[in-house]
N, C-alpha and C positions, 0 to 999 in steps of 0.2 A: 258474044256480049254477056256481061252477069248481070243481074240485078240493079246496079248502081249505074247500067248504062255504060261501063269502058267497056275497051274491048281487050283482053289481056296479054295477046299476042304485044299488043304497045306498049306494055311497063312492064314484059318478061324478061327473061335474063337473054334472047335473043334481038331485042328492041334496040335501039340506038343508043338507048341509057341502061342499057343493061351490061357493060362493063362497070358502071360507078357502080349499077347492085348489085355485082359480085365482090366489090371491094367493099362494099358497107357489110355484104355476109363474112367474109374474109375476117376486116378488122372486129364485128362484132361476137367471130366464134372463138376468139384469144380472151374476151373476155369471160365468154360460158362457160369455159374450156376450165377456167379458174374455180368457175362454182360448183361444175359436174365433177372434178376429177379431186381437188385437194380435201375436199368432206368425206368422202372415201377413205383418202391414203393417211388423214391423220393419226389413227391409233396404231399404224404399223411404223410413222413417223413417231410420235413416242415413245415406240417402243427401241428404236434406234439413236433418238438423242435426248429422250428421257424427259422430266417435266412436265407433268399433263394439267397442274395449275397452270403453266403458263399456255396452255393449247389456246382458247378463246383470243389472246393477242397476236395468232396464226391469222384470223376472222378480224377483227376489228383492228390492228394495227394499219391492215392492207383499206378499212374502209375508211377508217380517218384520212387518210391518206389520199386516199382519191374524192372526200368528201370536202376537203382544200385544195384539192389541185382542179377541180371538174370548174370551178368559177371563175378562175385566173385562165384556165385552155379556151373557157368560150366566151371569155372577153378577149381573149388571141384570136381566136377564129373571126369575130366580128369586125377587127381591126387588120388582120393581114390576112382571112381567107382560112378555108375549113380542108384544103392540102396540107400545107406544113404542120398544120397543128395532129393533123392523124397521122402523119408519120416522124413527126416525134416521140406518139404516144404508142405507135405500134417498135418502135426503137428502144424506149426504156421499156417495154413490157418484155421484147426479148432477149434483151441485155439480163434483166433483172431475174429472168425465169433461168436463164443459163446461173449466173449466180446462186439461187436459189436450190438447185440442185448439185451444187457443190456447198451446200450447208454444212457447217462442221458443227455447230450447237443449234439448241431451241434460239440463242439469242439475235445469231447470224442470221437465220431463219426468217428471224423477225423482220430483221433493218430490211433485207433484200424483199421481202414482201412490201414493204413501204415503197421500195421504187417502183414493185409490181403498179401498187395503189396508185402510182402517180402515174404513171403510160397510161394503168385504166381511167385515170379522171379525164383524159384526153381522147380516148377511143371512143367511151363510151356513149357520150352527148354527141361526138361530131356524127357516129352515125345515123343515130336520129335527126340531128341537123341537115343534113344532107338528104335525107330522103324526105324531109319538109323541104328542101329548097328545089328540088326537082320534080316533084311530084302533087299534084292539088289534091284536095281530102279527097275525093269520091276515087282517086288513082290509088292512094296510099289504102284504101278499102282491100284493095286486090293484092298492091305488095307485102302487107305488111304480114302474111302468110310468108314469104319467104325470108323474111328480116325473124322472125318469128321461130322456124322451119330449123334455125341455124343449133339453137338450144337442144333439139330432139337428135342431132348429129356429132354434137362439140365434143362426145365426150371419143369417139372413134375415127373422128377425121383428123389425117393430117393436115395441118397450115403452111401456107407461103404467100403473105400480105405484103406487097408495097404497090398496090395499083393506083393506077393515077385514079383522084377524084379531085369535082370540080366545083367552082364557084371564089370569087373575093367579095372580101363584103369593107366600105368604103369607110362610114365613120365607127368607133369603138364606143357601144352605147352599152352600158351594165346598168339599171335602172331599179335600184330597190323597191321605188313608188310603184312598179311592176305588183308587188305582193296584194298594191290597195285594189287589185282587179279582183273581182272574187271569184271570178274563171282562173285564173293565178293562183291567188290563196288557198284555193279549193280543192287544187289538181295535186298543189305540192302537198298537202295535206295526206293525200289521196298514196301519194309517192312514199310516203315516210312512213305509212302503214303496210303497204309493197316491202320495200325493206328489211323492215322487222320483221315479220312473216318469213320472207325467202329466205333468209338468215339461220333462221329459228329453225325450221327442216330442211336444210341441205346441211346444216353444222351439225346440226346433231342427232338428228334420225339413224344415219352410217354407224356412229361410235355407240349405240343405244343396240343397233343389231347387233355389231362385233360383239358387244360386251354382252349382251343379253341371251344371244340366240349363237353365238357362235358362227355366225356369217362370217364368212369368207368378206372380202374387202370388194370383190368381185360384185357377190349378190349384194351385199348395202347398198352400192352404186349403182344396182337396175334395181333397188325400190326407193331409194331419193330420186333415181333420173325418171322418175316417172313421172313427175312435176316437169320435165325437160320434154315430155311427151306432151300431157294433158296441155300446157301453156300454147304451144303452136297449132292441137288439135280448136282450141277457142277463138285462135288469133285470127285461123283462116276464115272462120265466119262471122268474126268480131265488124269485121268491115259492110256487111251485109243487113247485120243487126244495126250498126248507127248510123248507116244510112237512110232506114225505115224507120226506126224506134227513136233515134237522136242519141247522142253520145251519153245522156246524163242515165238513161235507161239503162244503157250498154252497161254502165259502170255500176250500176245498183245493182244489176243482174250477177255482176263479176264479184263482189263485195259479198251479195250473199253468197254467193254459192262456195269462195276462198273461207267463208267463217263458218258453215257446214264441214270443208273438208279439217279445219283448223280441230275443232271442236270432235272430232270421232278420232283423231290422234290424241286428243288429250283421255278421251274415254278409252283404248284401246290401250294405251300406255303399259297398263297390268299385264298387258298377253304379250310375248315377246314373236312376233308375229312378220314375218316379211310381207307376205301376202296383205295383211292387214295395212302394214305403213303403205306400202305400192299402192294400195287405192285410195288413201288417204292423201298420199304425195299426189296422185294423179287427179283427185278432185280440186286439190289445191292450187294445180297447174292452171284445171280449167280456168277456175276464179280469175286466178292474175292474167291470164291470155284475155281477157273480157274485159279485165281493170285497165292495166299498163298501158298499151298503146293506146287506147280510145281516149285517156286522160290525156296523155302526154300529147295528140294528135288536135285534141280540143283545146288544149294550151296554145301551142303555136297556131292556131287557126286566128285565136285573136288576138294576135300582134302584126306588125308589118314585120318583111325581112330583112330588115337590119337590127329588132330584136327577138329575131329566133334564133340565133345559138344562145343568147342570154338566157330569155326562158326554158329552151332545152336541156339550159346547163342546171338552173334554176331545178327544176324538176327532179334530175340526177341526183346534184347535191345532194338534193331531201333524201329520194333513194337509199344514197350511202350512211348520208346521216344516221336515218331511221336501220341501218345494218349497223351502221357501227354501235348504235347505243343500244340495241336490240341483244348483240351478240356480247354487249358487258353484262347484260342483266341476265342473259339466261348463263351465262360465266359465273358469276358470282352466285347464282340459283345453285347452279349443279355441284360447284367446287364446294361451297359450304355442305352442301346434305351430303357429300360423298365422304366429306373429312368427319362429319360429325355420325357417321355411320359408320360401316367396316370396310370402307376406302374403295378404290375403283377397281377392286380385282373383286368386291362383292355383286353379284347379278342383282340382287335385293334391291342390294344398295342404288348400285346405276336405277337399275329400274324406276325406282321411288325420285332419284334424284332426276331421270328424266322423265319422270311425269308432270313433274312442276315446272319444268322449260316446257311442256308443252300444253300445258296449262294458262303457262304467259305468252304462249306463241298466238291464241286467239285474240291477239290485237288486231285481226282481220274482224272483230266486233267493231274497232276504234277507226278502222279503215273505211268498213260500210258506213259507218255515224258520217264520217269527213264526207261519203261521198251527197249526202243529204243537201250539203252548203252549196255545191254544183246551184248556177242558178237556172232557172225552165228556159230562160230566154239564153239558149246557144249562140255562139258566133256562127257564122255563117261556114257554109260550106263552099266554098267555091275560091278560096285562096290557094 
């Protein structure tokens, strides 16, 4: 027994419900898979179909895209069930990825990333949903270590996702007046600053090493996956902490400590440093492993279940939202200081140009503020 009183043998991957949580890890590591692995491969992807103005719509074309599709899949899910809706979305993610790597331009690239965006608007709420529809908070304390677990893995496991999971859900409720909760309001709020953040250093911390330090594409992608570390290292005792402390605690704890790691990347920015970003990325990790799920978990705790795919979808949205508009701002940051400098083959130049992306990447200030509005009076735990 841990702390919160389950016993873990009962929500492990050997439990009676531990096939659905191999297929929420499954569907959920095609999505990590996209964040650990393509912020890496972009500047040798430029350097192969050229264009590095348009690299940023590599990042935001895929987030728009799954930032409209993630509201329309979890008003699917509410109305005909959280199965078909995850294996359509695991369908168009590996249609899309095959497509994708038969790219013949920057422009190909793009569109196929869009259907990427759209499989992920469908993956990525349903597995949250699903582990809300099977598991009561004081349970999801212990899982969400392994939902969590799946990010510190994505970037070296292979996949093979179509396992069955379960649940229908009867009437089709999408409920805007949802937002006038301020447990709602507050979470998404919460989500949009998640977002922007994770955006900000997995996009461009890699292209900042390459360009900077001469990293190999190899080592950028073990000091950005260090955020793929630090995240499931906080996740696994995120559950332990709001079960003693209360969720609103959890999150103010994750808020500061994501704009601590936010803020020594923007100061470090002059040193062209791996070691440096790697503890930076891995403080950051922490942060959001403490944020993420204990918001999204205090979300769906107060609603009924037939609107949590809404809210979980609700959540996501924000998520992609706050990436996609996250990843045109620090686009338009970088592209301008690089053209108005000695272009992107200058170290300086990058240098300067991504210190001011990570200078606006400390919206993890704007993330801790949202998590203030959290109100004291939590919903219950026991759904």
């Amino acid at each position: 027994m841990n702390p919160s009183g389950v016993d873990r043998a009962s929500v492990g991957l050997r439990s009676q419900r531990g096939p659905v949580l191999l297929a929420v890890m499954l569907s959920t590591a095609l999505v990590a898979l996209d964040a650990t692995i393509l912020a890496t491969a972009v500047p040798s992807i430029v350097g192969s179909l050229g264009n590095f103005a348009q690299f940023p719509w590599l990042f935001s074309s895929y987030m728009l895209a799954q930032a409209v599709s993630v509201s329309i899949f979890s008003k699917l899910s509410d109305m005909y069930g959280r199965k078909p809706v995850i294996l359509t979305g695991v369908g168009l993610f590996l249609v899309s990825s095959v497509l994708a790597g038969c790219a013949w331009s920057m422009t190909s690239l793009i569109v196929f990333r869009v259907i990427q965006g759209l499989g992920a608007g469908a993956v990525a709420p349903m597995g949250m949903t699903i582990v809300g529809d099977i598991y009561t908070v004081a349970e999801r304390a212990a899982v969400q270590g392994y939902v969590a677990g799946v990010w510190a893995v994505s970037s070296v496991v292979g996949l093979a996702t179509f396992v069955a999971v379960e649940r229908r859900a009867s009437e089709p409720i999408i409920d805007l007046a949802l937002l006038r909760r301020r447990v709602v309001a507050s979470t998404t709020l919460v989500s949009l600053g998640i977002g922007a953040l994770l955006v900000g250093i997995t996009s461009y911390v890699p292209t900042y090493l390459e360009r900077t330090a001469e990293a190999t594409p190899i080592a950028a992608g073990a000091a950005v996956a260090a955020v793929s570390i630090g995240w499931p290292v906080a996740a696994s005792t995120a559950g332990r902490i709001y079960m003693r402390w209360g969720f609103r605690r959890t999150v103010l704890l994750g808020g500061a400590i994501a704009t601590v790691g936010a803020a020594l990347t923007a100061a470090l920015s002059p040193w062209a440093s791996m070691i440096g970003m790697a503890v930076c990325a891995f403080i950051i990790g922490l942060g959001l492993g403490y944020t993420a799920a204990p918001s999204l978990i205090m979300a769906q705790s107060s609603v009924e279940w037939n609107q949590r795919g809404s809210v979980t979808g609700l959540n996501m949205f924000a998520r992609s939202a706050g990436s996609a508009v996250g990843v045109a701002i620090y686009g338009a940051i970088a592209t301008n200081l690089i053209r108005a400098g000695g272009g992107e083959g200058d170290p300086a130049t990058v240098i300067h140009a991504s210190g001011w992306v990570f200078v606006a990447a400390v919206t993890a200030v704007l993330m801790a503020a949202a998590t203030l509005a959290i109100p004291r009076d939590e919903p219950g735990s026991v759904k």
